[in-house]
C-alpha positions as CSV (number, residue, x, y, z in Angstrom):
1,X,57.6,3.4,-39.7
2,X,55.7,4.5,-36.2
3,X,57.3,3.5,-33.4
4,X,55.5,0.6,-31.2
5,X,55.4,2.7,-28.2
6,X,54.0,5.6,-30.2
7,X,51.8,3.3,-31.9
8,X,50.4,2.0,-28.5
9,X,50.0,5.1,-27.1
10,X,48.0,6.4,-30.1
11,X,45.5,3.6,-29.3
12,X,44.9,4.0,-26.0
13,X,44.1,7.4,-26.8
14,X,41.5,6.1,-29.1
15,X,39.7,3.7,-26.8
16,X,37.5,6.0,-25.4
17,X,36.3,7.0,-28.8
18,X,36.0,3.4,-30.0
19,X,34.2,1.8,-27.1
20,X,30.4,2.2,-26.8
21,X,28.8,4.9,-24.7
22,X,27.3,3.5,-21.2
23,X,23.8,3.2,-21.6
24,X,21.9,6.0,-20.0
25,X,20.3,5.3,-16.8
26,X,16.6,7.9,-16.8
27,X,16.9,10.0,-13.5
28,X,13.3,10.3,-12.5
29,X,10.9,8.8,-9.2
30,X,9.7,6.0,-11.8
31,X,12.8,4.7,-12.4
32,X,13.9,4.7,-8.6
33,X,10.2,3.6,-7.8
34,X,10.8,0.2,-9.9
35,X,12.6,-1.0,-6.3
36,X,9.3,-0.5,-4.8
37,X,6.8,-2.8,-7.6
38,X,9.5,-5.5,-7.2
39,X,7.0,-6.8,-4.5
40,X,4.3,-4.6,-4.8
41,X,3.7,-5.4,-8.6
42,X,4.3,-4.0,-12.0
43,X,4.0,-0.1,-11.4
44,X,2.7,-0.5,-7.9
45,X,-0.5,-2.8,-9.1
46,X,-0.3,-5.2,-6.1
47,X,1.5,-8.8,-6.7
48,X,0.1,-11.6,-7.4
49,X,1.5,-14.0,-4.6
50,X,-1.7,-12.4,-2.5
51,X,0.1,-11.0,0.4
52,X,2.1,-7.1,-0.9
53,X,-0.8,-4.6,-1.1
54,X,-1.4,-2.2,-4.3
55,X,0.1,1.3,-4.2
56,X,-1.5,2.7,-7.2
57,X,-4.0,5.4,-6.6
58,X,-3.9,5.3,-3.0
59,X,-4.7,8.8,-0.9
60,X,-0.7,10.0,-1.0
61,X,-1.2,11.3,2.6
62,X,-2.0,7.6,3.5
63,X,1.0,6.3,1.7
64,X,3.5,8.5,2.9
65,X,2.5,8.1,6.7
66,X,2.9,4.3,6.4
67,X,6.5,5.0,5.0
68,X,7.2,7.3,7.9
69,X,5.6,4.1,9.9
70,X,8.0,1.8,8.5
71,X,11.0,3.9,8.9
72,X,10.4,4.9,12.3
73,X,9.3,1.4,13.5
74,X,6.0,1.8,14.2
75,X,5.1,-1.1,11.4
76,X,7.3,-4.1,11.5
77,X,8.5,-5.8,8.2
78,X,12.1,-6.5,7.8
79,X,12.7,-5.4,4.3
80,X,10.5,-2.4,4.2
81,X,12.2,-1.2,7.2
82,X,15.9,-1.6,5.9
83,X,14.6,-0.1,2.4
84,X,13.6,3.4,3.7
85,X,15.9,3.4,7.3
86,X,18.1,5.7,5.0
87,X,15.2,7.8,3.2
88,X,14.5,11.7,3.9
89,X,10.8,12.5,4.5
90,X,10.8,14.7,1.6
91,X,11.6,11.6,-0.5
92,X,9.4,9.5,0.8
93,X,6.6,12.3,0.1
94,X,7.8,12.3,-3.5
95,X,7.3,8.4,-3.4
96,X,3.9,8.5,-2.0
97,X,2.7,11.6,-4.4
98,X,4.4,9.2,-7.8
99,X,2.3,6.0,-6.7
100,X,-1.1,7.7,-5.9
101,X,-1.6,9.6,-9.0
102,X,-1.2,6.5,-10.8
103,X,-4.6,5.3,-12.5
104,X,-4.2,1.8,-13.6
105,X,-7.1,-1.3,-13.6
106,X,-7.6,-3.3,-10.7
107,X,-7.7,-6.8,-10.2
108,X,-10.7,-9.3,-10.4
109,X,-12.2,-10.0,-7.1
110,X,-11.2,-13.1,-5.6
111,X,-14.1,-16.0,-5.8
112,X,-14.7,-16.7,-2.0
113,X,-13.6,-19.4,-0.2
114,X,-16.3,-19.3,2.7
115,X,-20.3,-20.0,3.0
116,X,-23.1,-17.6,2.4
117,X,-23.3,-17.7,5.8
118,X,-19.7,-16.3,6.6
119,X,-20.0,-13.9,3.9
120,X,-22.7,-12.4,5.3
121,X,-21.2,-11.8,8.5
122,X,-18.7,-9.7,6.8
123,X,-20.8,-7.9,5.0
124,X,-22.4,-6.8,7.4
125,X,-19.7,-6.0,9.8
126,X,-18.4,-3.7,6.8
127,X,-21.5,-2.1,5.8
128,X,-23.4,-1.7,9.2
129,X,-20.1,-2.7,12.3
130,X,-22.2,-3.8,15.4
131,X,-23.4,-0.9,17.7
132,X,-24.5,-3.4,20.9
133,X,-20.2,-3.8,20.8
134,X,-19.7,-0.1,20.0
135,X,-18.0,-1.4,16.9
136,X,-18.2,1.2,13.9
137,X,-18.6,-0.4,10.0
138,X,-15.4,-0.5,8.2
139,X,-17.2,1.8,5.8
140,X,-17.4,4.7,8.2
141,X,-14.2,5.4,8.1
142,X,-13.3,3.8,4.5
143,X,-15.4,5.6,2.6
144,X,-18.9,4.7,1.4
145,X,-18.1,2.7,-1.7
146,X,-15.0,1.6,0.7
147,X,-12.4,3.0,-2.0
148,X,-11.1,4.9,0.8
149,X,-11.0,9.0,1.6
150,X,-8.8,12.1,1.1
151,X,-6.0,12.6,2.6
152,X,-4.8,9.4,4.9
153,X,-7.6,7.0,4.9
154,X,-7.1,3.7,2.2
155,X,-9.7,1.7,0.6
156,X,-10.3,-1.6,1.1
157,X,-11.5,-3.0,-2.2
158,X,-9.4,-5.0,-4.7
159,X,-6.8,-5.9,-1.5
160,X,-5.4,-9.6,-1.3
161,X,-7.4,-11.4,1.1
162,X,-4.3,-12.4,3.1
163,X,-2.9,-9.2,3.2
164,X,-6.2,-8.1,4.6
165,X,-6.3,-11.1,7.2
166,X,-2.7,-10.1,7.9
167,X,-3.1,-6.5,8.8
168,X,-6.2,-6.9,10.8
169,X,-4.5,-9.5,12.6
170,X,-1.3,-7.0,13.0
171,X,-4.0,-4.5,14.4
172,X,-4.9,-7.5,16.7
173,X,-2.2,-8.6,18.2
174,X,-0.1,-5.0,18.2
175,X,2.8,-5.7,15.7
176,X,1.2,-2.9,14.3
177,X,0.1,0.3,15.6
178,X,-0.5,3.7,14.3
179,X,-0.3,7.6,16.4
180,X,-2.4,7.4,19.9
181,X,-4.8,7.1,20.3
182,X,-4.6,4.4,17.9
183,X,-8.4,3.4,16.4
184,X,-7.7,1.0,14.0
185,X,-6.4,-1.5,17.0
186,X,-9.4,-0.3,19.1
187,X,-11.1,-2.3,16.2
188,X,-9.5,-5.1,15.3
189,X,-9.1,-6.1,19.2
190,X,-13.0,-6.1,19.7
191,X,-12.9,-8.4,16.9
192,X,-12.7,-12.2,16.6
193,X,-10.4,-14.0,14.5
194,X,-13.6,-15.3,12.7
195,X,-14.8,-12.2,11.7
196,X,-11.4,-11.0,10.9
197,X,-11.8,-14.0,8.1
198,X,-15.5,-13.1,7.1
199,X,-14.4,-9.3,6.5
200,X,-11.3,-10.6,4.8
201,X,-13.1,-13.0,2.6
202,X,-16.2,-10.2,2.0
203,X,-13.9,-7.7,1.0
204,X,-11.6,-9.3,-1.4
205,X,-15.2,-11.1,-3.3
206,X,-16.0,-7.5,-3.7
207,X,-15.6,-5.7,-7.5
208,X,-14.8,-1.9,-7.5
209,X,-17.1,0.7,-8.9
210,X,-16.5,2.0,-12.3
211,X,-13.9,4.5,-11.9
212,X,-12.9,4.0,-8.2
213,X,-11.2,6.8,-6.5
214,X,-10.9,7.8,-2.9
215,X,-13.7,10.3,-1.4
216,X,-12.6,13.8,-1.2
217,X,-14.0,13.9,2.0
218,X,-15.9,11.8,4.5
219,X,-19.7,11.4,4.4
220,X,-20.4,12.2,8.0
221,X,-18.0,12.8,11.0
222,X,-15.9,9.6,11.5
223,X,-17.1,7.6,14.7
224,X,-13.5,7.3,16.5
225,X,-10.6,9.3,17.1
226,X,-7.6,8.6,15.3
227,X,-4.0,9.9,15.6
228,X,-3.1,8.9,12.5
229,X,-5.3,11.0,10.5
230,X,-3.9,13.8,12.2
């Protein structure tokens, strides 16, 4: 007859044999990236409470300087901040690089909730700006089709309209602010909050072009200087 105490330890030897294997946790920047489409949406789409933008397909160079934004406090948002405070710059290139190759469908537009009147103030602020004011189109910068361009410029189609409001009005007011000199609050300071909400409301009514993707390269030389394209 076996001893209890031999019979004990006999078992506990066993456990480790007996119990299940701990699941397998995939190593890769998708997997670690899932902390990221928690708010921005399923695989960086854009979520649908209308404010987090969409990472997918994004010009990488774009996405990774608005990390190094975040991190180094030049954009102000809480939880970003805290999220990437700890993050190397070669991780957050590897971030940026996993989130714009992605090639995933866009959104429908969002029906407008303005007059014809209104609408066509924004579209033509985006499509022609207003040279008495020295103010540039958003599409000179943002690519023709506004999809944005290669390497740091985003587009500005298939964007929550109150994420666009919001960052124009972060432009505005300077909670946000980019590498001097700084062109993107150059523009949003000669605007009004009324046509802040007439370009908000013209570009989120807006549907993409078949097979959107930022512009290699920009159609003509951009109409202000901007550190953060540098």
């Amino acid at each position: 007859m076996i001893a209890p105490s031999r019979l004990l330890a006999s078992l506990l030897l066993l456990l480790p044999l007996l119990a299940p294997a701990a699941p397998r946790v995939e190593d890769s920047i998708a997997q670690r990236a899932q902390a990221c489409t928690l708010c921005h949406g399923k695989e960086g789409r854009a979520a649908a409470d209308g404010y987090y933008p969409r990472l997918a397909g994004k010009p990488a160079g774009y996405l990774y300087k608005q990390l190094l934004n975040f991190r180094d406090g030049r954009r102000d948002y809480g939880l970003m901040s805290e999220l990437i405070a700890p993050l190397s710059d070669a991780y957050l290139l590897e971030l940026a690089q996993y989130f714009a190759r992605l090639e995933l469908p866009y959104p429908a537009p969002q029906p407008p909730g303005v007059d014809a009147a209104t609408l066509a103030q924004g579209q033509r602020l985006v499509t022609r700006g207003d040279a008495a004011r020295r103010l540039p189109a958003c599409a000179q910068c943002h690519g023709e089709q506004l999809t944005g361009v290669q390497p740091f410029v985003p587009g500005l189609l298939g964007l929550p309209r109150d994420y666009l409001n919001g960052q124009l009005g972060a432009w505005r007011s300077g909670q946000r602010h980019a590498v001097a000199p700084d062109c993107m609050a150059q523009v949003a300071k000669s605007l009004q909050l009324e046509e802040i909400n007439a370009i908000s409301h013209w570009l989120a009514a807006q549907p993409l072009p078949p097979g959107s993707k930022p512009a290699e390269r920009p159609a003509a030389a951009l109409p202000l200087a901007c550190g953060g394209l540098q």
